[in-house]
C-alpha positions as CSV (number, residue, x, y, z in Angstrom):
1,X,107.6,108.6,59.2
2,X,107.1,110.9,62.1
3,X,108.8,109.7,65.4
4,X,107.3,111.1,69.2
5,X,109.6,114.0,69.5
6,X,108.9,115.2,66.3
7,X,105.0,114.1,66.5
8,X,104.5,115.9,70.3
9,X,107.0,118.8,69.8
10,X,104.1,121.1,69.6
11,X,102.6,119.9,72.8
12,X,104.0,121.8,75.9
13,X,102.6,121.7,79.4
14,X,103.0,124.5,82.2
15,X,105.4,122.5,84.5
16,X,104.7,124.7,87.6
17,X,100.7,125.1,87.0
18,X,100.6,120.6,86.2
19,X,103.0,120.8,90.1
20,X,100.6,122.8,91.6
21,X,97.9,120.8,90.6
22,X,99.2,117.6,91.7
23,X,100.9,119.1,95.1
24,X,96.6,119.8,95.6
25,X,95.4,116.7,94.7
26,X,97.7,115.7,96.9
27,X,97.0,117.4,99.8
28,X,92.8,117.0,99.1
29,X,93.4,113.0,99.2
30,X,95.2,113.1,102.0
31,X,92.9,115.4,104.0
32,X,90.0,113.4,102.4
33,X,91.4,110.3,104.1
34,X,92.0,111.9,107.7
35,X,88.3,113.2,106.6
36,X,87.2,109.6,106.6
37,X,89.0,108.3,109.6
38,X,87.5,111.0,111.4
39,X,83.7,110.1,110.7
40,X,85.0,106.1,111.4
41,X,86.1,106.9,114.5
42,X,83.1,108.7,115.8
43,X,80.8,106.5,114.6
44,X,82.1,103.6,116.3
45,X,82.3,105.5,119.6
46,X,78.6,106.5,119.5
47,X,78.1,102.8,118.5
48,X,80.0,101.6,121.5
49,X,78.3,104.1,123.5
50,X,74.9,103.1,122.4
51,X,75.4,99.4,122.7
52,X,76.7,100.1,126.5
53,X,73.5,102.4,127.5
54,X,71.3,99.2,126.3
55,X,69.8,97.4,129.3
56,X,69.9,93.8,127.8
57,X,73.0,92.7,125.7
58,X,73.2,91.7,122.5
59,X,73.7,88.3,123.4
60,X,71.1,87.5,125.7
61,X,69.1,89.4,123.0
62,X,70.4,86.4,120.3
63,X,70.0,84.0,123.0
64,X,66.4,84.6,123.8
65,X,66.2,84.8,119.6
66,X,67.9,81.4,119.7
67,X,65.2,80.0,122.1
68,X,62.2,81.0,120.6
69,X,63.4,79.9,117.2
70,X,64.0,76.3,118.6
71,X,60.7,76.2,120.2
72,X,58.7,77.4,117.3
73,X,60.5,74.7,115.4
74,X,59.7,72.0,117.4
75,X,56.2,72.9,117.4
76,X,56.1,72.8,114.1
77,X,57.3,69.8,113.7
78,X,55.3,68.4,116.1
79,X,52.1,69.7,114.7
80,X,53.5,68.3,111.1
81,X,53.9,64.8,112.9
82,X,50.6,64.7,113.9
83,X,49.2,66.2,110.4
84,X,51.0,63.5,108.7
85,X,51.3,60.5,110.6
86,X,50.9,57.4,109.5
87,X,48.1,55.0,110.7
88,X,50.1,52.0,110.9
């Protein structure tokens, strides 16, 4: 029965080309990553930027959403009531 060093003796990797390879892969994840930060960075400033420039908030924009949404609810309902009431 064959044991590993007798079974991978034959198999010999170029130390210095496998180091160079690694010492890139290194270097191109760690550039990727500073890459990435990069694009984060300036998107959130233009998004900041944009969301400054605009003349009415976001949350008077949600607010107004908000109002409408209760209105058009209760006109619903109302109209539903009146559909459906009862003539007792």
């Amino acid at each position: 029965m064959a044991t590993n060093e007798n079974y991978l003796s034959g198999f010999r990797v170029n130390r210095s080309l496998l180091a160079g390879g690694a010492v890139l892969t290194g270097v191109g994840a760690v550039l990727g990553a500073a890459g990435a930060a990069m694009v984060c960075a300036a998107l959130a400033t233009a998004g900041r930027d944009w969301m400054r420039s605009r003349e009415i908030p976001p949350t008077a924009l949600a607010q107004r959403a908000l109002r409408e949404a209760r209105v058009a609810s209760s006109a619903g309902w109302q109209a539903w009531r009146a559909e459906h009431s009862s003539p007792n």
